[in-house]
Structures are given as structure tokens and as C-alpha cells.
C-alpha positions in Angstrom: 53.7 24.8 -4.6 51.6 21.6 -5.5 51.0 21.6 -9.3 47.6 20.1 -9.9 47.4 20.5 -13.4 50.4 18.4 -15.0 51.0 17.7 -18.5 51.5 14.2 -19.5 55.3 13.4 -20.4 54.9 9.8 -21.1 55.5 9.6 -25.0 55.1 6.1 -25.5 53.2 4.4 -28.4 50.1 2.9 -27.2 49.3 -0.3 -28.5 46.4 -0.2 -30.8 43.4 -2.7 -31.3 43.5 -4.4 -27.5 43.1 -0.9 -25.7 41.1 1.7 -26.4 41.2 6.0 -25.8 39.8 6.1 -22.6 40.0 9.5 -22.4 38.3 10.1 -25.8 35.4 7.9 -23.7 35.8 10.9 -20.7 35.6 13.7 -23.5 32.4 11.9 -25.1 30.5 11.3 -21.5 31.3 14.5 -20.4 30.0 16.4 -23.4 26.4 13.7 -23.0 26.2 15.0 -19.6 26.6 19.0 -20.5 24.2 18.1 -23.2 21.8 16.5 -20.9 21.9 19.8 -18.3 21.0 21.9 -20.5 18.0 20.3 -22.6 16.8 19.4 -18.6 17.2 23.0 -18.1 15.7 24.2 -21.0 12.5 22.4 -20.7 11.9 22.7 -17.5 12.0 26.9 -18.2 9.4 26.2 -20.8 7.4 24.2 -17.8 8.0 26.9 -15.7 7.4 29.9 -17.8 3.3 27.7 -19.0 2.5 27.2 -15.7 3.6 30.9 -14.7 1.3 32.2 -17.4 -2.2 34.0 -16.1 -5.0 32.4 -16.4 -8.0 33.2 -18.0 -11.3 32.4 -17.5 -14.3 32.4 -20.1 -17.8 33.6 -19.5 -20.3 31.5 -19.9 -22.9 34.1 -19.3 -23.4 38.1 -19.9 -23.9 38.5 -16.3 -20.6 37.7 -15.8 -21.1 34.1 -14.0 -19.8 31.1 -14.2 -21.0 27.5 -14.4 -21.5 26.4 -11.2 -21.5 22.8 -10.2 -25.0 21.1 -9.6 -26.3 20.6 -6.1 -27.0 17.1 -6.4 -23.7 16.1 -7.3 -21.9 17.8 -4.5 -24.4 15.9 -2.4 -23.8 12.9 -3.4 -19.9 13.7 -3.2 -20.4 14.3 0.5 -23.0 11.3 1.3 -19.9 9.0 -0.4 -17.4 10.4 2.2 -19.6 10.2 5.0 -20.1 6.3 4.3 -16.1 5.8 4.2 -16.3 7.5 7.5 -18.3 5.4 8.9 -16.9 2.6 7.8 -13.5 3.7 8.7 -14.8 3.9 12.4 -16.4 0.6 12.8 -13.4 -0.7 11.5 -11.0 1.5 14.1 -13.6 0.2 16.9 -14.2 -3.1 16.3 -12.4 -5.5 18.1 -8.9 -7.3 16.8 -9.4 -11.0 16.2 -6.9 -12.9 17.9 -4.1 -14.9 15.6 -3.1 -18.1 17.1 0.9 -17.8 16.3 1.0 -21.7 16.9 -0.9 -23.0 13.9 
């Protein structure tokens, strides 16, 4: 049977000043990363659990109505996309100038 967890039996004195714990470095990055997982996780519950909430909508009127947006505007929201339309079709069917590669 293969033993995968060994205890060290090397009881020599390591030299101190030139060489550091390395393992004490392990136990420190390890415990950053298990910190790190769960602040991640806990804030991204609290982003998940605002977003999840229901939301609610204030009347503007008695009737029960919202604001609406203005006609004009809307028109002049569609008027803008029709002009990038055409534009983008002149530019799709005009003709491709020709490079000269040998200049």
C-alpha cells in the first residue's frame, strides 16, 4: 500500500539566516487564498441577493401611469439610426479603391 501522507524523519538543524521556512510561506499563501474565496464569495452573495430583489415601481400619477417618454425624442432616436444605416450601405456598396502594393 502506497503511503501518500509521510511524516518527515529528517531531524537536522536547518541553518538559519541564509534560508528561510518555506513551508511557513505555503501555510501563509494558503490561508491568503482561503481568505480571498470566501470574501469573493461573500460579496458576490450580496450582488446576487440586490439584484434578486423585486422591483418596485413609483407612481407618478393617481391613475396609475407612468411617465412615458416624449414622442419627439424617440423620433429623433430613430431618424439618428436610420442615417448610420445609410451610411453603412453606401459604404458596403461603394467601390474598394485599389492599393498599389508596389509603392
Amino acid at each position: 500500500m502506497i503511503n501518500f501522507f509521510k511524516k518527515e524523519r529528517n531531524f537536522k538543524k536547518e541553518r538559519e539566516g541564509m534560508y528561510f521556512n518555506i513551508n511557513f510561506f505555503w501555510k501563509i499563501a494558503i490561508c491568503l487564498m482561503f481568505l480571498v474565496t470566501l470574501v469573493a464569495l461573500f460579496f458576490g452573495y450580496r450582488i446576487f441577493i440586490e439584484t434578486n430583489k423585486e422591483i418596485v415601481l413609483e407612481r407618478s400619477n393617481i391613475n396609475g401611469q407612468f411617465e412615458t417618454i416624449k414622442k419627439d425624442r424617440i423620433e429623433e432616436v430613430l431618424k439618428y439610426f436610420s442615417a448610420r444605416k445609410q451610411k453603412s450601405n453606401e459604404i458596403l456598396n461603394s467601390p474598394v479603391p485599389v492599393s498599389d502594393p508596389s509603392l
